[in-house]
C-alpha positions in Angstrom: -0.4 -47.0 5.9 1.4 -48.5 8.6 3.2 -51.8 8.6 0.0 -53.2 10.7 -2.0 -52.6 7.6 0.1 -54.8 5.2 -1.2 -58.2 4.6 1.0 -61.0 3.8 -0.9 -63.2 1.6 0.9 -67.0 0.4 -0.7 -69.4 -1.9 -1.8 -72.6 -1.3 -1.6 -73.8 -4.8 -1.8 -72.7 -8.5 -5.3 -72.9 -10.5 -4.6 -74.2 -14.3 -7.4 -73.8 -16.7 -7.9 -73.2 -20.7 -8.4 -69.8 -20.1 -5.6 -66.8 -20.5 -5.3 -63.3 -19.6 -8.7 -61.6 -22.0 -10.5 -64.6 -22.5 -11.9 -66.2 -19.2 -15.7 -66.1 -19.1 -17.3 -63.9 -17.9 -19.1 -65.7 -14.6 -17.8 -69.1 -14.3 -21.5 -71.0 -13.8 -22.1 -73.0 -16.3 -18.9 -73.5 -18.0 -18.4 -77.3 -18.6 -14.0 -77.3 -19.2 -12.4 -79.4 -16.5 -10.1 -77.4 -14.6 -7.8 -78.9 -12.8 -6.8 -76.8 -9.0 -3.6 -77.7 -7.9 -2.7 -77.8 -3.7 0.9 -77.6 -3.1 1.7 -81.0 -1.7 2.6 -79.2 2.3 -0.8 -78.5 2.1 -2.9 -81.9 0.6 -3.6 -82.8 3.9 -5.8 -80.1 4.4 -7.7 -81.4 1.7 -9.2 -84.2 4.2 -13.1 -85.2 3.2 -13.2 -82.2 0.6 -14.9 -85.3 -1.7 -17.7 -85.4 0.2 -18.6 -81.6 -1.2 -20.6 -81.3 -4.4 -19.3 -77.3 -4.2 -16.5 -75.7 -2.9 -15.1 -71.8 -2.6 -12.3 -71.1 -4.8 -10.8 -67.4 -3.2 -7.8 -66.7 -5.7 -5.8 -63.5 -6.7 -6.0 -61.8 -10.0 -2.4 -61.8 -10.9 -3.1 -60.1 -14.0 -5.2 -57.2 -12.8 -3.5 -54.0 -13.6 -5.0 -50.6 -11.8 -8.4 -49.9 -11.5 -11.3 -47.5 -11.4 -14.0 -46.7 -8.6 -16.4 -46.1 -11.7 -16.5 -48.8 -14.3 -18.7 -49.7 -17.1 -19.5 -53.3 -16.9 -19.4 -55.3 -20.1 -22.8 -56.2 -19.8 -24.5 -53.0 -19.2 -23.7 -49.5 -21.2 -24.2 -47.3 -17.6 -21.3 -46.6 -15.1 -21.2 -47.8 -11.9 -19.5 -47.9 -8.9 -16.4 -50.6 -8.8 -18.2 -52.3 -5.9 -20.8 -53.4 -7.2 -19.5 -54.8 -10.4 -17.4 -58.2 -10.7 -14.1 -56.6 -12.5 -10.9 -58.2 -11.7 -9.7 -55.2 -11.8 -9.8 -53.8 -7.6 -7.9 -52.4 -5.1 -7.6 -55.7 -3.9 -7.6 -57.9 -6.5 -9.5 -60.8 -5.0 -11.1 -63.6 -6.8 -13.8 -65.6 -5.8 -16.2 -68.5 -7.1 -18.4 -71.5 -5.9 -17.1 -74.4 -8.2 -18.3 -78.0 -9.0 -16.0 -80.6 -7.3 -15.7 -83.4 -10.1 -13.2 -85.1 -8.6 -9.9 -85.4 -6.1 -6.8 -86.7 -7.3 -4.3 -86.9 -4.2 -3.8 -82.9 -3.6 -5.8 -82.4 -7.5 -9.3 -80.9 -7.5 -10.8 -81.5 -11.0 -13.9 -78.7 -10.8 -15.9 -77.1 -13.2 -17.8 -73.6 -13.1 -14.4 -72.2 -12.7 -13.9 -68.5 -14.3 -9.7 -68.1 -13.4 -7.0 -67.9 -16.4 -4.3 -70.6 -15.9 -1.4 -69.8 -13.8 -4.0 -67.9 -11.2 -2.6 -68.1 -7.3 -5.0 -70.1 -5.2 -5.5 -68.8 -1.7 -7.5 -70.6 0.2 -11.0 -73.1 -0.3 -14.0 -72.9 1.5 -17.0 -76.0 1.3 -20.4 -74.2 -0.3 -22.8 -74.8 2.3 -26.0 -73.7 1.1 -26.9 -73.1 4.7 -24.9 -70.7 5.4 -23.8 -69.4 1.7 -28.2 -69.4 0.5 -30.0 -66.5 1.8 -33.2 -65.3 0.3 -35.0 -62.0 -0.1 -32.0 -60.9 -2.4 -31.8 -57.4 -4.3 -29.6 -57.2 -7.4 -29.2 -53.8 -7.8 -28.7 -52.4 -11.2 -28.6 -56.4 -12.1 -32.1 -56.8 -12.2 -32.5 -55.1 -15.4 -30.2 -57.4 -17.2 -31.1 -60.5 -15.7 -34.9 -60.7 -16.6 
């Protein structure tokens, strides 16, 4: 790997949430806590009109993540499968990503729910969810379809 390969990655701000290291749920949707996503302040302006979303795109690091596996058995299925088409945290690179509830904005505060981070997580960046360009239809699940009905 040469040194044009290497990413350089910097937060933007720090997620805090009731959840710790083992006990985040599993998907965030439908998970009621307030959590509360901290911009650092050199970046608030950035947060201009993000009120007007009802969603947003959390992408965050899994600070925790130690190692991985290219064949993991999910904790909701008792078959292997390949790491990529599982949501583990644990990944080459251990990216994080989830469409959250914007409750509110408090200066550079987002108070969201549907959130599935453990407190302390590095915040990369936020997207708005616009189901325009995030929706698609005609989806296949995969090896999901047998578990979700």
């Amino acid at each position: 790997m040469g040194e044009r390969d290497i990413l350089k990655l910097k937060p933007i701000g720090i997620i805090h949430s009731p959840y710790h290291a083992g006990q985040a749920p599993r998907q965030g949707a439908g998970c009621q806590e307030i959590c509360q996503v901290e911009v650092f302040k050199q970046f608030e302006a950035g947060l201009r009109d993000i009120e007007r979303f009802s969603h947003i795109i959390l992408i965050y690091w899994f600070h925790k993540s130690t190692g991985y596996s290219l064949i993991v058995t999910p904790s909701w299925d008792t078959k292997p499968h390949g790491l990529f088409t599982t949501r583990s945290p644990n990944r080459p690179c251990p990216l994080g990503l989830c469409v959250v509830e914007l409750v509110a904005r408090e200066k550079n505060i987002l108070k969201v729910k549907d959130l599935d981070a453990i407190d302390g997580t590095p915040l990369l960046d936020i997207k708005p969810y616009v189901p325009t360009v995030d929706e698609t239809s005609d989806i296949k699940i995969g090896w999901l379809k047998k578990k979700r009905g």
